[in-house]
C-alpha positions in Angstrom: -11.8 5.9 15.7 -10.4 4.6 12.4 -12.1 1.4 10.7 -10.0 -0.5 8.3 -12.6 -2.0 5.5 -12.1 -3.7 2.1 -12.4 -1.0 -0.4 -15.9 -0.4 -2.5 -16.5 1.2 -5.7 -17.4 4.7 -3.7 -14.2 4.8 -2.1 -12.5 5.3 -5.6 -12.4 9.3 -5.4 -12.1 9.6 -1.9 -8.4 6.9 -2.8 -7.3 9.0 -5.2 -7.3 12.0 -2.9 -5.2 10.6 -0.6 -3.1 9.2 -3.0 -3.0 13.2 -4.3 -2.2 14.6 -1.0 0.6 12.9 -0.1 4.4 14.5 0.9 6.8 12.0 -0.1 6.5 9.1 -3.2 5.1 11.8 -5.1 3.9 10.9 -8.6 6.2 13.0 -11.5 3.4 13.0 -13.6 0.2 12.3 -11.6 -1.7 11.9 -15.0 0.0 8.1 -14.7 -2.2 7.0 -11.9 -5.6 7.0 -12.7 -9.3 6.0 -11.4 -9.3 3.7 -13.9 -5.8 2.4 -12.7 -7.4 1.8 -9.1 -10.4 0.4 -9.8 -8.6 -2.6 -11.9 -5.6 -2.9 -9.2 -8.6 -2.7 -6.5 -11.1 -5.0 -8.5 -9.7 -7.3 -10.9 -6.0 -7.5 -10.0 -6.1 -7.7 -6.6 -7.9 -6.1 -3.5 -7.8 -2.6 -1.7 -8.7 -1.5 1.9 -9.5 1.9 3.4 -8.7 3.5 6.6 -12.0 5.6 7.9 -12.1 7.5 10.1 -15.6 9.6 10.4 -16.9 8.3 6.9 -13.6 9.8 5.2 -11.1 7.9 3.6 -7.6 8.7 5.6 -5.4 5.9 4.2 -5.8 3.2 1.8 -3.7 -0.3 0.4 -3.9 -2.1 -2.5 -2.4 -5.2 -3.8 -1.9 -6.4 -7.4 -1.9 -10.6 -7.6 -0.7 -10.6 -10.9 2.8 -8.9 -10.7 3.1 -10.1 -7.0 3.2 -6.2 -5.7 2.4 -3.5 -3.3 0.5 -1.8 -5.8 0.2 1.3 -2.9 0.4 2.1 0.3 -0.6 5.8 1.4 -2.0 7.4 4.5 -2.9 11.5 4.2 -0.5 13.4 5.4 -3.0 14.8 8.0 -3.3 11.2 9.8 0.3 10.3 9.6 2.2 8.5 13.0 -1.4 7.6 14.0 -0.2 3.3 13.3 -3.0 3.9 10.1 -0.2 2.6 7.8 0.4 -0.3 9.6 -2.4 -1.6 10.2 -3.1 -1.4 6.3 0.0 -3.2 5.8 -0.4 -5.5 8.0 -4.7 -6.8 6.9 -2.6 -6.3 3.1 -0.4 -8.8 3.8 -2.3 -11.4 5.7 -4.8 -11.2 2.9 -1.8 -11.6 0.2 -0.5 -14.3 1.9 -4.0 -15.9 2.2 -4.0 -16.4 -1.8 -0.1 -17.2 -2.5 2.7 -18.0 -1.0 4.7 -15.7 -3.7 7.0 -13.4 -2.5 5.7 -10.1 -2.6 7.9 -7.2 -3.5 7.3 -3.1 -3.5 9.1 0.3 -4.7 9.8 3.3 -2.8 11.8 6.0 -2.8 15.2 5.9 -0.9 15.6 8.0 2.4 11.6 8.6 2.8 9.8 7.6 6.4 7.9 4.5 4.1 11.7 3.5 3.3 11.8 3.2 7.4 8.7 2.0 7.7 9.2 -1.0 5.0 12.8 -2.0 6.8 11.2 -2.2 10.3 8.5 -4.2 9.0 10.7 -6.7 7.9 11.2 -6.3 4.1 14.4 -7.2 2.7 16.0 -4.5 0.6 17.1 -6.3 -2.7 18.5 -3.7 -5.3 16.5 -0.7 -7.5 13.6 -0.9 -9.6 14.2 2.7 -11.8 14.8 5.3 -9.0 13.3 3.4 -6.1 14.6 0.7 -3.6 13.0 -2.6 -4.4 12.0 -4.3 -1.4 11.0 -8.0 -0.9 8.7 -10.2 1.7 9.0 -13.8 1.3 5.6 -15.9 2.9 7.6 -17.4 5.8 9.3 -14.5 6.8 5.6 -12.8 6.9 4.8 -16.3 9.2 7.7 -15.4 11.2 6.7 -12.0 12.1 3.5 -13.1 12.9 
């Protein structure tokens, strides 16, 4: 059974695997994503939550108060179609919209299954940001959804 928690300190490693092993929204250079970078998007920019399932990290969220963003959103590629993704999306977003009413906004990479996923979940394609679609979620359409 998978358990969706707020991330800790421990889960730092066990994040940056799964943020290692993924398919798609690969990083060019994954020496620009550190442990560092995670534990100030996780503990002093925002918050993170894990998916667990058998004391191992299988998915994780975080998001980033200060720019307003989906910092990530990644499930290992092992655990994929299990509804892990959305049900981090989904305690991220409630949470965001708990401290702000800020539109929210994310990157990802055009024709991946998180470009599907971020359309069906009601994010508004608004234009690039480098290479990747910038989507958008506005606090009322997240209310509307609900």
């Amino acid at each position: 059974m998978i358990e969706i928690r707020e991330a800790v300190k421990k889960d730092l490693e066990a994040i940056m695997e799964v943020r290692f092993s993924v398919t798609e929204n690969v990083l060019s250079n994954p020496e620009l994503v550190t442990i560092d970078d995670c534990d100030a998007y996780i503990f002093s920019r925002g918050k993170g939550w894990v998916a667990v399932e058998n004391d191992k990290v299988v998915g994780f969220s975080i998001v980033d108060l200060v720019e307003n963003n989906i910092w990530a959103l990644f499930v290992h590629p092992n655990f994929a179609e299990k509804g892990i993704g959305r049900k981090l999306h989904n305690v991220m977003l409630d949470w965001y919209f708990t401290q702000t009413t800020q539109t929210v906004w994310l990157g990802t990479d055009p024709g991946t299954r998180a470009e599907t996923f971020y359309r069906k979940s009601g994010w508004q394609h608004v234009g690039m940001y480098g290479n990747e679609y910038k989507f958008e979620m506005t606090f009322e359409r997240w209310c509307q959804q609900k």
